[in-house]
C-alpha positions in Angstrom: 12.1 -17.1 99.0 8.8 -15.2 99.9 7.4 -18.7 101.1 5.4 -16.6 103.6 4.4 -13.5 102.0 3.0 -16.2 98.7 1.4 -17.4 101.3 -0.4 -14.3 102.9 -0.9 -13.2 99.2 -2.6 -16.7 98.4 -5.1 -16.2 101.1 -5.7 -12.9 100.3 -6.3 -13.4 96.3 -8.6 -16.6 97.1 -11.2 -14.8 99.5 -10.8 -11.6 96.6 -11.8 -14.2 93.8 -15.3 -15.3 95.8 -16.3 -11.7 96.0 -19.7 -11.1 93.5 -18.2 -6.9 93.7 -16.1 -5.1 96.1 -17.1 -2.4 98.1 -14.6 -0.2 100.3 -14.8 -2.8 102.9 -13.9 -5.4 101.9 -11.2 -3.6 100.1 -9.5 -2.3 103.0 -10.2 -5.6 104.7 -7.7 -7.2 102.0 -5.4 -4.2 102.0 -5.0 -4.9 105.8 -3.7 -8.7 105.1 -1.3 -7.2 102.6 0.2 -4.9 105.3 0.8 -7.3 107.7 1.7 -9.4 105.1 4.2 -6.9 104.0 5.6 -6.0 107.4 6.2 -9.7 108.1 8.2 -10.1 105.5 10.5 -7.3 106.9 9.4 -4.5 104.0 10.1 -1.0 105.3 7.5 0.8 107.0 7.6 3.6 104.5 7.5 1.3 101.4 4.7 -0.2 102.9 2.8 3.2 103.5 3.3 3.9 99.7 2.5 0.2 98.2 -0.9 0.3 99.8 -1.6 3.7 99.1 -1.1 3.1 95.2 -3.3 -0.1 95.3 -6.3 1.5 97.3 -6.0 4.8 95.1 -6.3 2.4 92.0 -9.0 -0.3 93.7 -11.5 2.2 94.8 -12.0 3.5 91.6 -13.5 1.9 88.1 -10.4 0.2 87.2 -11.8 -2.4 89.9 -15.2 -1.8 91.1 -16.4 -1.1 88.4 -15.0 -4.2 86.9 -17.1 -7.0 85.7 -14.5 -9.2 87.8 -13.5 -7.1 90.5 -11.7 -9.5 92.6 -9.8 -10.6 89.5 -9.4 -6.5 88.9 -7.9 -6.0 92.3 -5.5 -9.0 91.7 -3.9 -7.3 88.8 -3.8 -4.2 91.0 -1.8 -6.0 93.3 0.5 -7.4 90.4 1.2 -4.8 88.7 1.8 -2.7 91.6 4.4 -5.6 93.1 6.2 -5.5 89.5 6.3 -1.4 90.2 7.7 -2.0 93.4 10.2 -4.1 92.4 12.0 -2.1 89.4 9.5 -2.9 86.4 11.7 -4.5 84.7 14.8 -6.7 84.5 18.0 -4.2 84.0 20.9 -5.9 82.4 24.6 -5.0 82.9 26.0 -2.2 80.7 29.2 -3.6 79.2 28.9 -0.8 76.2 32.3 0.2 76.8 36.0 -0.3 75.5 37.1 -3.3 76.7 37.8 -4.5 79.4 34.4 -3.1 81.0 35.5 -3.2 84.8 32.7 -4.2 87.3 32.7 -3.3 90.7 31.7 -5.6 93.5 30.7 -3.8 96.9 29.5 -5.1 100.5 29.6 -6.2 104.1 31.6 -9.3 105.0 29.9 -12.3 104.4 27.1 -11.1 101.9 28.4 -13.7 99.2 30.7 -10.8 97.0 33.4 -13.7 96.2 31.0 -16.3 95.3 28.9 -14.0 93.6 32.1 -12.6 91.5 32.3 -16.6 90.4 28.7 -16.4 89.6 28.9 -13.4 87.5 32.0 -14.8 85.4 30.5 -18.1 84.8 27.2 -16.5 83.3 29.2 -14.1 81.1 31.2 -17.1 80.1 29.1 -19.2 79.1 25.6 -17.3 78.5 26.9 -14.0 77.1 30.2 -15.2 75.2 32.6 -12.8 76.9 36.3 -13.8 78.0 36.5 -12.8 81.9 39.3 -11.4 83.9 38.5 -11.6 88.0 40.8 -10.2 90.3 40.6 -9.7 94.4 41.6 -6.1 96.2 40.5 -8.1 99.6 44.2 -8.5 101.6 42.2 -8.2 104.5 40.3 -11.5 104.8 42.4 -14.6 105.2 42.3 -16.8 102.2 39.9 -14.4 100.4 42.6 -14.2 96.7 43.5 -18.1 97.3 39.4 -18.6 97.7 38.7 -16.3 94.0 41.0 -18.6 92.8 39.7 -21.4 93.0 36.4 -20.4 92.1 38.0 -18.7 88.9 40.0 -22.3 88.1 36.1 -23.8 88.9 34.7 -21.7 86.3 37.3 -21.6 83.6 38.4 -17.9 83.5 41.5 -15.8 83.7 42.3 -15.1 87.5 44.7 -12.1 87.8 46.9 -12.6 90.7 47.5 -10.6 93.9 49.2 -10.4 97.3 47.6 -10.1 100.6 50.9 -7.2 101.4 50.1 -5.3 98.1 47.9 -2.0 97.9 44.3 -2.7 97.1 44.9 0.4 94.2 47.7 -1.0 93.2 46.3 -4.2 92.6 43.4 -2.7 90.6 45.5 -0.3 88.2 47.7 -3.6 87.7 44.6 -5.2 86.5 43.4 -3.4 84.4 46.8 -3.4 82.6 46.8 -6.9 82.7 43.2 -7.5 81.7 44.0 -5.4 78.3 47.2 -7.9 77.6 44.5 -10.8 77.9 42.4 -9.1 75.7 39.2 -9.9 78.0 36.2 -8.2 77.7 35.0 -8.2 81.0 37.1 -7.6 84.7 35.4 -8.0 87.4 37.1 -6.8 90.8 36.3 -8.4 94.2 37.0 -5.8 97.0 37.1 -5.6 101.1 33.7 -6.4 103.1 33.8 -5.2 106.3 31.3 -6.4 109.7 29.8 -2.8 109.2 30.4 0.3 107.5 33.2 2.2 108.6 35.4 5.3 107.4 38.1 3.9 106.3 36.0 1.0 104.3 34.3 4.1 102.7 37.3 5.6 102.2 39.3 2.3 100.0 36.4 1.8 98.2 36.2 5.2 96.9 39.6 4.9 95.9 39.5 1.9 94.1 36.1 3.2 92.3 38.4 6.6 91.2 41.1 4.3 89.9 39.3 1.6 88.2 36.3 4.4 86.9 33.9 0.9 86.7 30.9 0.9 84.4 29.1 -1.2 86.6 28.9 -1.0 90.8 27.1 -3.4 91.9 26.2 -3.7 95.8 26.1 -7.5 97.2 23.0 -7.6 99.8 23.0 -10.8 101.8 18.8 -10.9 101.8 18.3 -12.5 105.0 19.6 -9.3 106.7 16.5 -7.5 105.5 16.4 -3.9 106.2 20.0 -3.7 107.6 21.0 -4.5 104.4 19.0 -2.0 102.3 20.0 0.6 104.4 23.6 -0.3 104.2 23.3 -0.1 100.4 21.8 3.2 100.9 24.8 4.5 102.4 27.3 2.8 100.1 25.0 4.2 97.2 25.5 8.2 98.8 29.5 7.0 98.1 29.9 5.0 95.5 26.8 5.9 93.1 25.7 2.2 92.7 24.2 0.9 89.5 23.2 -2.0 90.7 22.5 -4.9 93.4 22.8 -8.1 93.5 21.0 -9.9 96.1 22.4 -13.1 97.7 21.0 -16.2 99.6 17.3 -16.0 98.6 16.7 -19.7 98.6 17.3 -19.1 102.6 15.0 -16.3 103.4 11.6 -17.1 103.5 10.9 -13.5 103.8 11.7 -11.2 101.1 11.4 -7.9 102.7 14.9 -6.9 101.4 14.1 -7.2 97.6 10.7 -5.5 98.0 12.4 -2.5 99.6 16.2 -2.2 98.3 14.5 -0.6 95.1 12.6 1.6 96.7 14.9 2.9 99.3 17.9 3.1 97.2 16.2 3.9 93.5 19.0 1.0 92.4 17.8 -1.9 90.8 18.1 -5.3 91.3 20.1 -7.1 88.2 20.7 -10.6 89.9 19.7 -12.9 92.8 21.7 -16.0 94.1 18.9 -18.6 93.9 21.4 -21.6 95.9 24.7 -22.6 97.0 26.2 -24.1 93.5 28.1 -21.6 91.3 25.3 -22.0 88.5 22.8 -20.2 90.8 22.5 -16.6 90.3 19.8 -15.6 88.1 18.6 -12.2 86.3 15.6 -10.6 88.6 12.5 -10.1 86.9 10.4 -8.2 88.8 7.0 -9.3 86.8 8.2 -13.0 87.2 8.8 -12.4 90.9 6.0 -10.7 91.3 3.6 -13.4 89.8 5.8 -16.2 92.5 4.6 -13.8 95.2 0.8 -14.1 94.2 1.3 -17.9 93.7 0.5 -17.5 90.0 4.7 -19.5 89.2 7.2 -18.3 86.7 6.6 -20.3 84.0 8.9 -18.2 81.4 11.9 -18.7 83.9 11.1 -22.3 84.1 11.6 -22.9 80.4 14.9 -20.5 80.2 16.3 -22.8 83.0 15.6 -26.0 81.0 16.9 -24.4 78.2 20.0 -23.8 79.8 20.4 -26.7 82.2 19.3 -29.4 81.0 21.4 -31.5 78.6 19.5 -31.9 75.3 22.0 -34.8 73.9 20.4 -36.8 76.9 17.3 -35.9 76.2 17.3 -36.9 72.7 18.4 -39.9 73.2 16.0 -40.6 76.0 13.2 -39.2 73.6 14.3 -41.6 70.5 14.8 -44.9 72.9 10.7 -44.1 74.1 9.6 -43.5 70.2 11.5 -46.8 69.7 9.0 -48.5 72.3 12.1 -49.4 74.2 10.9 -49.2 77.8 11.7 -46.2 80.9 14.5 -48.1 83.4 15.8 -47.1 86.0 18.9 -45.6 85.0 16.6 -43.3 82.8 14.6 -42.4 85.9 17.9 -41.5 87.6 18.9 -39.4 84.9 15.9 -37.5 85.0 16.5 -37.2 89.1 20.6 -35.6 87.8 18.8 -33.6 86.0 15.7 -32.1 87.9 19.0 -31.4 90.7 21.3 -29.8 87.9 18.1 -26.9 88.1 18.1 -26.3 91.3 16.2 -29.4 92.9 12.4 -29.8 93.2 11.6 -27.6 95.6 13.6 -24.7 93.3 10.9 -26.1 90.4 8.4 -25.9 92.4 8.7 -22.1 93.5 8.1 -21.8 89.5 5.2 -23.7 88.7 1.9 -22.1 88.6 -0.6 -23.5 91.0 1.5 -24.8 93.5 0.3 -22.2 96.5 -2.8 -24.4 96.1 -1.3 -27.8 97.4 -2.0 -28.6 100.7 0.5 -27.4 103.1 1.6 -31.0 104.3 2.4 -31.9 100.6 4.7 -28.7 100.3 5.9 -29.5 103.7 7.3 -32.7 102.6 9.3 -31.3 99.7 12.6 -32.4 100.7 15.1 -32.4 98.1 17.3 -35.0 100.5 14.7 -37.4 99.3 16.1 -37.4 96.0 19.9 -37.9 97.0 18.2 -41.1 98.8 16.5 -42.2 96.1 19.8 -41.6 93.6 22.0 -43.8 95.9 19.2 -46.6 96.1 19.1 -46.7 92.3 23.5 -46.9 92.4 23.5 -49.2 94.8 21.7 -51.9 91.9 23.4 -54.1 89.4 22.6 -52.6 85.9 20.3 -55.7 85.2 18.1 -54.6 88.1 17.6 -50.8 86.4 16.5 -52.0 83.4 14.2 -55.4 84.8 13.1 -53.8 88.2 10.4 -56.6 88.4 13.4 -59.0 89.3 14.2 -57.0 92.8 12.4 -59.4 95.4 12.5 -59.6 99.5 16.6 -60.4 99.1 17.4 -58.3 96.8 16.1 -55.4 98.2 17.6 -56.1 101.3 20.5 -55.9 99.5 19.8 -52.6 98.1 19.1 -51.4 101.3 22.4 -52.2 103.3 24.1 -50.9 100.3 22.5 -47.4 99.9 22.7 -46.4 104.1 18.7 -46.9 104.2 15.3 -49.0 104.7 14.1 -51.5 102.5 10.9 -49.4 102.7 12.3 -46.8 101.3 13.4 -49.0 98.0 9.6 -50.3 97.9 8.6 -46.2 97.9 10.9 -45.9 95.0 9.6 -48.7 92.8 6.6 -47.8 93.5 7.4 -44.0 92.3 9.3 -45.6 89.4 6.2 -47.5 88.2 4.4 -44.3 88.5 7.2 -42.6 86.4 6.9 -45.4 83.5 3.4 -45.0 83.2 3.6 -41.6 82.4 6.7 -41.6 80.0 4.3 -44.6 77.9 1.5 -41.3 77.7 4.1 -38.7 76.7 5.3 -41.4 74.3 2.1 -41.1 72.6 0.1 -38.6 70.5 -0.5 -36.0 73.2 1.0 -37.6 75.6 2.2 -34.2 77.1 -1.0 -33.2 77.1 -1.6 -36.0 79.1 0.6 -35.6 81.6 -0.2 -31.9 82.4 -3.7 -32.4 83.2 -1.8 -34.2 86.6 0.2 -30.7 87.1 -1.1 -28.1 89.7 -3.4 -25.9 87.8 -3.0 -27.5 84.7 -7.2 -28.7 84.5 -7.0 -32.5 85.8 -6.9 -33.7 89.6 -3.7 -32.0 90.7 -0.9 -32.8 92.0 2.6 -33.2 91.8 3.9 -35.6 89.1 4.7 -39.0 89.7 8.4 -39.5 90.8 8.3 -37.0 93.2 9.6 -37.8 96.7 5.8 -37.7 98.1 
C-alpha cells in the first residue's frame, strides 16, 4: 500500500533535504509534486485543496523558513499534517458496555465484511481476551452463513447459527439472546452487501441497527475502490451513523487515495486495515505510523508489536541458546527463520516497515518476491536432515537431486547456499558481544553500507 505515493513523497523530501533555505518557490515547487502526488493516488479533489492549503499556510511562515533546517522543517510539516489527515490517532473499539457489546458490520458486496468479521474475532480472542459470538444476517449470498462458519470453526469462537429462509431481524434478536446464554462478551454480526446501494439495502440495515442498538458500526471499504468507496461510506454514514471503518485489501492497492480521504469525507475514523489474505492480517491503523511509511521514514513501532505477536518465542529461545552454545546455524534453523519472516506477513510486508527502505534502488525492491521464499522452503524439504545441518556435503549429484525434488533449477539451490552462508555469517556476529549491533549497520538506514540482510531472496 502507497507504494506510489512513498514514492512521490521520497522524491519530494530528498530534493527538500539539499535545500540551504526555502523560499516561496521552491515551496510551491514541492507542494505541486505533493498534489499530483495526491491525485494519483486517487485522494479527493477537495481533500487535496485543504491538505496543501494547511502545509503552505504552515511552510511559509517561521515554523519553516525561518528554521535553521528548513527542508527538515517542511518534512515535519508534511508529517504531521498526513497524521492530521488521517484521524491523529489510532481509535480503538468501544466495548464499554454490558455484555454482549454487539458490533455491526456494514458494506457493498465483496469488500471483505465476512473475512473481516473472522479478522475481528480472532484479534479479540486472542489479543484482547474476550469470548466471541459471530453470527450472519446475509440469506442473500449463497454460502455466505456456511462461509462465517468456517472461518468461526478456523478461529475458535462461538458461531451462532442461521437459515438462509429466516428474517435477517429475526436472526439478530435471536442472537443476541443466544449470545447472553454463552455468556460472550463480544457479538459481532455479519449483514447483506449489496453491488451498490439501494433502498431496500438501506432500509434492512437500518432495521437490524434499531434491533441490535450496536455499540460499534463499522463500515468495510474494499480500498482499491478508492473514492467510490469513501463516498459509499458517506452515504451509509447519513443512515446508519458509523463509528468506524475498517479498510480491506491494502496489501493490493498501491494507491491509498481511499484511506487519505475516507476520514476526511466522512469524519469516521479508521480502526483497522486488512494488511493480506491470511485471517491474522488485519491490523489497528495508526495514522502517525502510516504516515511516517508514506514519507519512507518505516514503522518501526509496528514492526516490534508484530514480532511480539507472531513470532514464536519458544523457537527463538531455543535457537538463541543452541548459538550461545557455539552449536552452529543449519539449515533447518534458516528455514525456521524463513516460517517465520512468512508467519508476519512475508518480506515484502517487513519491508513496507523498515526505515530506509524508499532508498534502495528500485530494481532491488523490484525483485522482492515473496514466491522466492516458498522456493527456497521447498529446496531446503526436499534434503535429508544430514544435508541441513552439513550443507558442505551437497556436491554436483546431490544437488541435482535437490533440484528434481523441489520443482526447480540446480541454480537456484547454489543461490540458496550461497544465501545460507551469508545467513551463518551473520548469526556467528549476533552470537557475539554486539553482534546485533553488528548486523544493523547492514540494514537500510541503519549507518553501514546498506542493504537488505543476507538471506533475502536478492
Amino acid at each position: 500500500m502507497f507504494d506510489n505515493l512513498s514514492g512521490r513523497f521520497s522524491k519530494v523530501v530528498k530534493n527538500l533535504r539539499g535545500q540551504g533555505r526555502l523560499t516561496e518557490a521552491n515551496i510551491d515547487e514541492a507542494l505541486r509534486e505533493v498534489r499530483l502526488a495526491l491525485l494519483e493516488a486517487d485522494v479527493a479533489l477537495p481533500v487535496v485543496k485543504e491538505f496543501v492549503e494547511h502545509i503552505k499556510s504552515r511552510a511559509v511562515g517561521e515554523e519553516v523558513v525561518g528554521s535553521l533546517t528548513p527542508g527538515q522543517a517542511l518534512i515535519k510539516v508534511v508529517n504531521d499534517e498526513l497524521t492530521t489527515l488521517m484521524g491523529d490517532v489510532n481509535e480503538s473499539l468501544n466495548l464499554n458496555t454490558e455484555p454482549p457489546a454487539v458490533i455491526l458490520m456494514a458494506g457493498l458486496q465483496g469488500s471483505g465484511k465476512t473475512t473481516s468479521v473472522g479478522k475481528l474475532a480472532k484479534r479479540l480472542k486472542e489479543i484482547e481476551n474476550k469470548k466471541v459470538s459471530v453470527v450472519s444476517c446475509d440469506v442473500y449470498r449463497p454460502a455466505a452463513i456456511e462461509q462465517l462458519e468456517i472461518l468461526a470453526k478456523e478461529v475458535d469462537v462461538n458461531f451462532i447459527p442461521s437459515h438462509a429462509e429466516s428474517n435477517p431481524i429475526d436472526i439478530a434478536k435471536s442472537a443476541i439472546a443466544e449470545a447472553r446464554k454463552q455468556f460472550s462478551d463480544v457479538l459481532i454480526v455479519d449483514t447483506a452487501g449489496r453491488l451498490h446501494i439501494d433502498d431496500e439495502m438501506m432500509d434492512e440495515i437500518k432495521q437490524l441497527h434499531k434491533a441490535l442498538n450496536p455499540i460499534e458500526t463499522l463500515f468495510v471499504i474494499d480500498s482499491m475502490t478508492g473514492q467510490d468507496a469513501v463516498n459509499t461510506a458517506k452515504a451509509f454514514d447519513e443512515a446508519l451513523a458509523l463509528t468506524g471503518v475498517i479498510l480491506t485489501k491494502t496489501d493490493g492497492d498501491s494507491r491509498g487515495g481511499a484511506a487519505l480521504s475516507v476520514r476526511q469525507v466522512t469524519g469516521k475514523p479508521i480502526k483497522f486495515m486488512g494488511v493480506g489474505e491470511k485471517i491474522s492480517e488485519l491490523e489497528p491503523f495508526y495514522p502517525d505510523r502510516i504516515a511516517s511509511r508514506i514519507l519512507g521514514m518505516g514503522d518501526v513501532l509496528s514492526l516490534i508489536e508484530e514480532v511480539e505477536q507472531k513470532v514464536d518465542k519458544d523457537k527463538a529461545a531455543q535457537l538463541a541458546t543452541k548459538l550461545k552454545k557455539g552449536k552452529g546455524f543449519d539449515l533447518t534453523d534458516f528455514k525456521e527463520q524463513l516460517l517465520q519472516m512468512q508467519n508476519m506477513g512475508g518480506i515484502s510486508g517487513l519491508m513496507a516497515k523498515m526505515p530506509g527502505v524508499a532508498d534502495l534502488p528500485q530494481k532491488a525492491k523490484d525483485q522482492v518476491n515473496d514466491k522466492e521464499m516458498n522456493k527456497t522452503v521447498a529446496i531446503i524439504n526436499s534434503m535429508t536432515l544430514n544435508e541441513r545441518q552439513f550443507p558442505a556435503l551437497i556436491k554436483a549429484s546431490r544437488k541435482k537431486r535437490i533440484a528434481a525434488g523441489s520443482g526447480t533449477q540446480v541454480q537456484d539451490v547454489n543461490k540458496l547456499l550461497k544465501q545460507f552462508m551469508q545467513m551463518q555469517k551473520m548469526m556467528k556476529r549476533m552470537s557475539k558481544k554486539g553482534g546485533i549491533a553488528n548486523m544493523m549497520r547492514g540494514l537500510p538506514g541503519g549507518g553501514g553500507k546498506g542493504g537488505m540482510p543476507p538471506g533475502m531472496p536478492f
